[in-house]
matplotlib code that plots the C-alpha trace (Angstrom):
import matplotlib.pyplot as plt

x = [-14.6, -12.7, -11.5, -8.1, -9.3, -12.4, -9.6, -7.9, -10.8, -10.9, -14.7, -14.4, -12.5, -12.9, -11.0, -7.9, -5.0, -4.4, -6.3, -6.1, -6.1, -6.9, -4.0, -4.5, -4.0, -4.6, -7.5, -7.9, -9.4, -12.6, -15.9, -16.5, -14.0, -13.7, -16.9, -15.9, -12.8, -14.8, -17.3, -14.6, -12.9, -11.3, -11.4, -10.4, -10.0, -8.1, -9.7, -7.3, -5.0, -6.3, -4.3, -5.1, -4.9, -7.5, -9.8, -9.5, -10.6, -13.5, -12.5, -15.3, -13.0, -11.2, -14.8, -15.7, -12.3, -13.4, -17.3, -19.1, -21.4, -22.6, -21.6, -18.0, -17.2, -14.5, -14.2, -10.5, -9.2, -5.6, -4.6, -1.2, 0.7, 3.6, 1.8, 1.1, -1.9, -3.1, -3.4, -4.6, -7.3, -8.1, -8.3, -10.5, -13.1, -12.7, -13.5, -16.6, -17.7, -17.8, -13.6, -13.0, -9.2, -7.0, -3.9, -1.4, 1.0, 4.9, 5.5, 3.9, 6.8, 5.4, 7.8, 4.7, 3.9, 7.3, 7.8, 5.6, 7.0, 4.8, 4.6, 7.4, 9.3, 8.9, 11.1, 13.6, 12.6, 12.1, 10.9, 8.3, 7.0, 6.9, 5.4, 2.5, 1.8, 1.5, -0.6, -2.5, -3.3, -4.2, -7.3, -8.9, -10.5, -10.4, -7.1, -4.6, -2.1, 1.0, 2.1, 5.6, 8.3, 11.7, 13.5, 14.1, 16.9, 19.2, 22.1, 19.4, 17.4, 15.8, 11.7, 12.5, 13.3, 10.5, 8.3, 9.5, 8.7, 5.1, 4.5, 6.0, 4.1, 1.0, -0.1, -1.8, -0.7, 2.2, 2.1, 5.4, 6.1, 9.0, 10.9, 12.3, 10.8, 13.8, 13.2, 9.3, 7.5, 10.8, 12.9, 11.4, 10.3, 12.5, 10.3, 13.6, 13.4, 9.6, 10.6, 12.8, 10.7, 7.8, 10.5, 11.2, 7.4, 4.8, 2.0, 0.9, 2.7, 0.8, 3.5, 3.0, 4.7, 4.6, 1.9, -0.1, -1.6, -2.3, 1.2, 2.8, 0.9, 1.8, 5.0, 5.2, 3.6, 6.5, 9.5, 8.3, 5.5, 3.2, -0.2, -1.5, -1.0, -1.7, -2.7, -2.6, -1.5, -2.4, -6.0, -6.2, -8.8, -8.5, -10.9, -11.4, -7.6, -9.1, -11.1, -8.5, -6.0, -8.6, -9.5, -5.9, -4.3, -7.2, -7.6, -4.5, -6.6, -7.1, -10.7, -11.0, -11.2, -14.9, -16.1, -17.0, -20.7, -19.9, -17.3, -19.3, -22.6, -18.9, -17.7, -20.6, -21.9, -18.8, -19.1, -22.6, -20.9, -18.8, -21.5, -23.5, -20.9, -19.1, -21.4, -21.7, -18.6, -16.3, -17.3, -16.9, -13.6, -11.9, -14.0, -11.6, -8.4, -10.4, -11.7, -8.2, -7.6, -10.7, -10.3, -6.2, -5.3, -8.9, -9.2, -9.8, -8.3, -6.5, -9.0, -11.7, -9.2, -9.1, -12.4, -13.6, -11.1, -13.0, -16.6, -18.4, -20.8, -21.7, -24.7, -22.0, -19.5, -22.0, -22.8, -19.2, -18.8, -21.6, -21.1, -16.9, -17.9, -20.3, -18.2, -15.6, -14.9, -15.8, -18.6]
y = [-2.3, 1.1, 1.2, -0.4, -3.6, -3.8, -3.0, -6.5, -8.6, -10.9, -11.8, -14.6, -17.4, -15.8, -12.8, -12.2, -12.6, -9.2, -5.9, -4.1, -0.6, 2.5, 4.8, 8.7, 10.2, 14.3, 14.7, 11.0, 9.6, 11.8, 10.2, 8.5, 6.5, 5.6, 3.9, 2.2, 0.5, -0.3, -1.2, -3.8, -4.8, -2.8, -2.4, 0.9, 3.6, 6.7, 10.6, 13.2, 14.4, 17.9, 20.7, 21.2, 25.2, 25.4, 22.7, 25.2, 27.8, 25.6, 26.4, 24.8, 22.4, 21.2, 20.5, 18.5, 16.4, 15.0, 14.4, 11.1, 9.9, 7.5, 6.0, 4.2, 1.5, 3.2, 6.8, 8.1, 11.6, 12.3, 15.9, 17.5, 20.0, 21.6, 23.3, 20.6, 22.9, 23.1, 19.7, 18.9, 21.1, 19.6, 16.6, 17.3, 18.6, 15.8, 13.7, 15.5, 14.8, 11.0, 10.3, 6.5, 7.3, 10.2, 10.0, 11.9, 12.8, 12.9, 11.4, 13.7, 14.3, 17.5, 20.3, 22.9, 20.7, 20.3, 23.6, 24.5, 21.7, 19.5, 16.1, 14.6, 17.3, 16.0, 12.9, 16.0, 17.3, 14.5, 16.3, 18.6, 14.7, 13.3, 16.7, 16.6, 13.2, 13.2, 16.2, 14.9, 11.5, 13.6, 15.6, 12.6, 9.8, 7.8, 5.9, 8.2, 6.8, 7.9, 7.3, 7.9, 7.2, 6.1, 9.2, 12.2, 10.8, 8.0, 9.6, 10.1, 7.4, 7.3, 6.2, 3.5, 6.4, 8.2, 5.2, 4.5, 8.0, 7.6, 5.0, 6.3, 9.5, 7.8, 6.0, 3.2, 2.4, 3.0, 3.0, 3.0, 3.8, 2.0, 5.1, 8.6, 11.9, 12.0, 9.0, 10.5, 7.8, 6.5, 3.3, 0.2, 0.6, -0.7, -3.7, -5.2, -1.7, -1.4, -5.7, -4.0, -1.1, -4.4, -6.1, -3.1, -1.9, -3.6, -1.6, -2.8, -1.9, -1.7, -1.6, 0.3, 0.6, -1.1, -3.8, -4.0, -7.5, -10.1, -11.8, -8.8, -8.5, -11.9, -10.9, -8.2, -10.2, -12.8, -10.0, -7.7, -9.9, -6.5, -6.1, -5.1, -3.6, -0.4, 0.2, 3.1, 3.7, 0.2, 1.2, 3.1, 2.7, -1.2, -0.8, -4.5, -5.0, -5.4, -8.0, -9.9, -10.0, -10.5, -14.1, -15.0, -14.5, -16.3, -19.1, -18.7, -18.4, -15.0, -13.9, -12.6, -8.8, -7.4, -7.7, -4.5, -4.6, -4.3, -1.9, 0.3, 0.1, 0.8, 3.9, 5.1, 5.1, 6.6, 9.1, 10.0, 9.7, 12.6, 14.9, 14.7, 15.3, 18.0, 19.3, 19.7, 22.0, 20.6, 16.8, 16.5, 18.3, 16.0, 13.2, 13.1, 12.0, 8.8, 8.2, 8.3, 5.4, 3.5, 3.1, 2.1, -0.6, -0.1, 0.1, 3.6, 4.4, 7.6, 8.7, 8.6, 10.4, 13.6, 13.8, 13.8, 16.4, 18.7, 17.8, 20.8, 19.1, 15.7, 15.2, 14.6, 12.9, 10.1, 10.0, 9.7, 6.9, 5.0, 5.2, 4.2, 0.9, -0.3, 0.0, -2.1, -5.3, -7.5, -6.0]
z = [22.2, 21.3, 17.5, 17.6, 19.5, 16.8, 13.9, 14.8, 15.8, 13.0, 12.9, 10.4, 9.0, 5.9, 7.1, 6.1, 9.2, 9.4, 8.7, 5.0, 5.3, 3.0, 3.1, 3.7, 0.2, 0.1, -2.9, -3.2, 0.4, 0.5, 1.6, -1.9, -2.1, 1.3, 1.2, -2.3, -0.7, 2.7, 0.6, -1.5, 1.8, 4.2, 7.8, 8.0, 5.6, 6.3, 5.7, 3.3, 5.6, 7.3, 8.0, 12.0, 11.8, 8.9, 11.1, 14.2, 11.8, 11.0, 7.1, 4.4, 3.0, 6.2, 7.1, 3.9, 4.2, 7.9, 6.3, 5.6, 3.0, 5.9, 9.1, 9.1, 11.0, 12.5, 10.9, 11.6, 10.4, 9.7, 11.2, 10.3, 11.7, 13.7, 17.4, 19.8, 21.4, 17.8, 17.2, 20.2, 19.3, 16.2, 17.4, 20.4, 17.2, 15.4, 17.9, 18.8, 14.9, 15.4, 14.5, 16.3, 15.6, 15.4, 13.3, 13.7, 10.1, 10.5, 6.5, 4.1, 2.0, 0.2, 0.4, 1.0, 4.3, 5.8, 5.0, 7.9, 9.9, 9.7, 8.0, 7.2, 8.7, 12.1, 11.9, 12.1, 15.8, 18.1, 20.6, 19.0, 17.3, 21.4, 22.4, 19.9, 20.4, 24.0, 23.6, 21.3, 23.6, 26.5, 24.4, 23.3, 24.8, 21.4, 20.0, 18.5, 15.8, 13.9, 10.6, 9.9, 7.2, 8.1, 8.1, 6.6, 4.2, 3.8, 6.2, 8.9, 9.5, 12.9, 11.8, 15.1, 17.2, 16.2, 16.4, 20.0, 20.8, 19.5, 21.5, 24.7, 24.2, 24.1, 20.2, 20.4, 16.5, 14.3, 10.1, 8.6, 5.1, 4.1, 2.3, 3.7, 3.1, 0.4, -1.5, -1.7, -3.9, -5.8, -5.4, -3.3, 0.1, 2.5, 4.4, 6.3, 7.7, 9.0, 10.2, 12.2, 13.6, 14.4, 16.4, 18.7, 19.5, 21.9, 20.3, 16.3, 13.7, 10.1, 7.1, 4.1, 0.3, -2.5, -1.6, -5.2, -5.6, -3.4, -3.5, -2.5, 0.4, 1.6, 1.1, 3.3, 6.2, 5.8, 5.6, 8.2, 10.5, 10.8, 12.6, 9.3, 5.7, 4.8, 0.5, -1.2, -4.8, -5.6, -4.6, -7.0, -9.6, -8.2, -4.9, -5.5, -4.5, -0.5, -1.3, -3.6, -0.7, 1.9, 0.0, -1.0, 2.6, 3.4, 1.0, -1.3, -3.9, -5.8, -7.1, -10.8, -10.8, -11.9, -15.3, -17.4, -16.5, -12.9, -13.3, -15.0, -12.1, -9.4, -11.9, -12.2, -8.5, -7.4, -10.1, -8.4, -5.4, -5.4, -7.7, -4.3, -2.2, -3.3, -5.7, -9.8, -10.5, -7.8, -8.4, -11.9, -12.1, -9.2, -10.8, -13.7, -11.9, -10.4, -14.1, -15.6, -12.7, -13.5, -17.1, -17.2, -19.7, -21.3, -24.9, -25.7, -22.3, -23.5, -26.0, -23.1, -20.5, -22.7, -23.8, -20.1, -18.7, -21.1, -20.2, -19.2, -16.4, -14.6, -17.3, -20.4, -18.1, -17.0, -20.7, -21.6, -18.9, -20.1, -23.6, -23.1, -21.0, -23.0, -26.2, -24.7, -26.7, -24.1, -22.7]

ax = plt.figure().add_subplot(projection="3d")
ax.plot(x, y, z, "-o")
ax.set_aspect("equal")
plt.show()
C-alpha cells in the first residue's frame, strides 16, 4: 500500500471520516513536533518546507529539516523551488532518505520565496507549475503532492487551473489554502472556493485555513466535501487539537484538553525533544517560540515568555518550565 492509499484507509471506527493533517510551517514542522502532533492524532504531518537548491548542495540545515527523531508512518518532505531538473533532483534524494511523499510548494506567500519564483509565485506561470510537476512525478516512484493557494490575488484567481494542471502533470494529491498569496494569513479563507476546486478533481483534495476547533472542522467537511483537513496555526501550542477533532467527527462529542500535569510531562518532552535534536544553543533558542505557544492564556503567561527568551541554556529553561507549571493555580 503506497502512502496516499494508507493516508485514507480509515483503520477504525474510531477514526475520524477523513484524515487530519499537520501543515508544512518553515521553523515550526521540524522532527519534534511532528512526532508531538502524530503522536496527538495525525496521519500525516508535513516536514518545514526545503529549499531544493540548498538540498542538492546537501547544505547542514536542508539536511536537518528532512530528519527524523524516529520512523514516521508516512514521512513526506515539502521541497520548493523554481528549476524543474532541480526539483526533480531533490526529490529523487529525498526519496532515497525514506520520504513516502513528496510535496511539491506553489503557496508560500513570503516575498524572499517568490522572489526566486518559487512558492507562491508559481500560480503566476502555469507552465513552469505543469513542468515541475511532471518532472517531479517522473523522478520518483513515491506519491508526489501539491499544495497551492488560490491565486496570486483577488483579480487573478486561477488555484483550479493550477490544481487541474497538478493533477494532469502527474500529483496524486492536492492541498488548497483557501486565501491568495496577497491576502497572506489575513481575512477568512475562502472554503466555497477550495468546494469548488473538490468538485472539479478526480484525485483528493485536502482543504486548509482557518480550521481551529473541532466544530470548525466539521464545518469545512460540509462546505467544501474534501478528502481531508489540513491544521496548521491551530496546532499550535494545541497538538491535542488532532485528537479533539478525530473524536468529535467521530462521536460528536469533544474530549477535554490536557490538564497542567500532563501538559507539563508534553512541554517538557518536547522541550528535550528539540535539545537533542538540534543541539543546546540551537534548541533552546527556537525552543522559545513553541513555549510562548504552550503557555497562551496561562497565568503568568507573559511574565514566563520574557524570562525564557533570556535564558542562557536548556538547564534554566527546563527549570523555568517546571517551576511556571507547577505554580499554576490549578495544578
Amino acid at each position: 500500500m503506497d502512502a496516499i492509499a494508507e493516508l485514507f484507509s480509515r483503520k477504525t471506527q474510531e477514526a475520524p471520516p477523513v484524515p487530519l493533517i499537520l501543515a508544512p510551517m518553515a521553523g515550526v514542522t521540524d522532527a519534534p513536533f511532528r512526532s508531538l502532533a502524530l503522536r496527538y492524532g495525525a496521519r500525516l504531518a508535513f516536514s518545514e518546507m526545503v529549499a531544493s537548491q540548498a538540498m542538492v548542495r546537501h547544505t547542514p540545515q536542508s539536511l536537518k529539516i528532512v530528519s527524523t527523531l524516529e520512523p514516521e508512518s508516512i514521512f513526506a518532505v515539502q521541497i520548493a523551488g523554481s528549476d524543474p531538473a532541480v526539483m526533480a533532483e531533490a526529490a529523487r534524494m529525498n526519496e532515497g532518505l525514506g520520504a513516502r511523499v513528496i510535496d511539491i510548494n506553489m503557496g508560500c506567500p513570503v516575498k524572499k520565496i517568490c522572489n526566486n519564483g518559487a512558492g507562491a509565485a508559481l500560480l503566476r506561470n502555469e507552465s513552469l507549475a505543469g513542468a515541475i510537476v511532471a518532472q517531479v512525478s517522473r523522478a520518483v516512484q513515491v506519491p508526489v503532492t501539491v499544495k497551492i493557494r488560490l491565486g496570486w490575488d483577488h483579480d487573478h484567481k486561477n488555484g483550479l487551473t493550477i490544481a487541474r494542471i497538478a493533477e494532469q502533470n502527474g500529483a496524486r494529491l492536492v492541498t488548497v489554502h483557501g486565501r491568495t498569496r496577497a491576502d497572506m494569513y489575513h481575512g477568512k479563507a475562502d472554503w466555497a472556493a477550495i468546494a469548488t476546486i473538490k468538485k472539479a478533481l478526480s484525485i483528493p483534495v485536502i482543504g486548509n485555513g482557518d480550521v481551529v476547533d473541532p466544530e470548525s472542522a466539521r464545518e469545512m467537511l460540509e462546505v467544501t466535501g474534501v478528502d481531508g483537513i489540513m491544521i496548521g496555526r491551530g496546532a499550535l501550542g494545541r497538538p491535542w487539537i488532532f485528537t479533539q477533532i478525530a473524536h468529535f467527527l467521530a462521536n460528536g462529542t469533544t474530549p477535554s484538553p490536557p490538564d497542567l500535569k500532563t501538559r507539563l510531562d508534553l512541554v517538557a518532552n518536547h522541550f528535550q525533544a528539540m535539545i537533542q535534536h538540534l543541539g543546546p544553543v540551537v534548541g533552546n533558542r527556537l525552543a522559545r517560540k513553541h513555549l510562548a505557544w504552550h503557555t497562551r492564556g496561562l497565568v503568568g503567561g507573559g511574565r514566563f515568555r520574557n524570562a525564557v527568551n533570556h535564558s542562557p541554556d536548556p538547564q534554566t529553561t527546563a527549570g523555568m518550565i517546571e517551576t511556571f507549571f507547577r505554580e499554576q493555580p490549578d495544578f
